[in-house]
C-alpha positions, 0 to 999 in steps of 0.5 A: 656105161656108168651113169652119171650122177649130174643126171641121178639127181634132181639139183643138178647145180650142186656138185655131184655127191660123193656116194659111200658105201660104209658100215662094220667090217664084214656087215655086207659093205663089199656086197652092196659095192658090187650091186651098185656097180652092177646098177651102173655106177662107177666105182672108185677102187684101186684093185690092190685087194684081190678077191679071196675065200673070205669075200669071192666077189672082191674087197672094192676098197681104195687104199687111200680110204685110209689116210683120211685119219691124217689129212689125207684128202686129195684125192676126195675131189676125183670121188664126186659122182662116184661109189667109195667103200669107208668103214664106219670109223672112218667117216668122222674124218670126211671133211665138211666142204663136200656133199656125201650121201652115205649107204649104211650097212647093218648087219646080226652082230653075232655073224660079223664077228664070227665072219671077222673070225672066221677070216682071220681063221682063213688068212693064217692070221691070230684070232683076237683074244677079247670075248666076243661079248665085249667086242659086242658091246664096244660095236654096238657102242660105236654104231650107237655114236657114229649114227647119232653123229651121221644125224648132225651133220648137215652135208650127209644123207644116210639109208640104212640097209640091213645085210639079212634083210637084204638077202632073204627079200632084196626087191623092198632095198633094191627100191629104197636105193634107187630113191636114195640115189635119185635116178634110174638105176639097173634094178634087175641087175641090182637084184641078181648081184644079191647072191644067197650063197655067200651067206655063210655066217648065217644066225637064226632069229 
């Protein structure tokens, strides 16, 4: 049975915090989902991504993550006390009236775009045309913001948790989750969901 979050947090009078899983796309956001649905959490996804090559574990994404560009927030209560996966775009959008404690993946910048490209590649789809230094450098602009932004606003707690690390020794992230969300969570099933084999863009240094 999933855990309740009433239970994982000490102030159980507040309403029960919306956990986010965020990050660039292909930073290890679909990875850090199943561990924590592994750990015991529920987890908000509406299945219409199927698992595929490019992410064998499943997308955990929920389609309405993207309308919240245009107000589309109704759906924001039914996630209290639940795992969401938003892409880092995305977050400036959540509006203010709820608590959010948001998981921040990083990731070698040189491995999320060549696991992007390498997706594209995969789906049949056109490879962007923009060299990857300037992709680069629009991320690391993006990530230099959306941090600083996460830093001010007074209703998110974020951890940040790097893909890389995480894979080479996952116990150190493992702990830092637990305390992050509070609670008892499954450690030793959160440990054997980090699966190495999926590291397939892997850069040295």
């Amino acid at each position: 049975m999933p855990f309740s979050l009433g239970k994982l947090f000490k102030n159980t009078s507040s309403p029960k915090p919306i956990i986010i899983v965020s990050g660039l796309p292909r930073s290890g956001t679909s990875m850090m989902m199943k561990m924590l649905e592994s750990a015991g959490l529920e987890i908000l996804t509406d299945n219409l991504r199927s698992a595929d090559e490019s992410n064998p574990k499943g997308y955990y994404e929920f389609e309405r993550v993207k309308q919240l560009k245009v107000g589309d927030f109704d759906w924001l209560p039914e996630a209290r006390g639940k795992v969401v996966k938003i892409i880092s775009a995305l977050l400036e959008y959540l509006p203010s009236q709820y608590q959010y404690r948001i998981i921040f993946m990083r990731r070698n910048m040189d491995e999320i775009l060549s696991s992007q490209r390498q997706m594209l590649v995969r789906d049949g789809k056109p490879v962007d045309d923009v060299a990857d230094t300037k992709l680069a450098d629009l991320y690391e602009s993006h990530l230099k913001k959306i941090e600083a932004w996460l830093e001010a606003q007074p209703n998110m707690s974020t951890l940040y948790v790097s893909y890389n690390q995480i894979l080479k020794d996952p116990e150190p992230d493992v702990t830092r989750l637990i305390q992050f969300l509070g609670g008892t969570l499954d450690r030793d099933r959160m440990l054997k969901t980090v699966d190495p084999n999926l590291y397939r863009e892997r850069r040295s240094g």
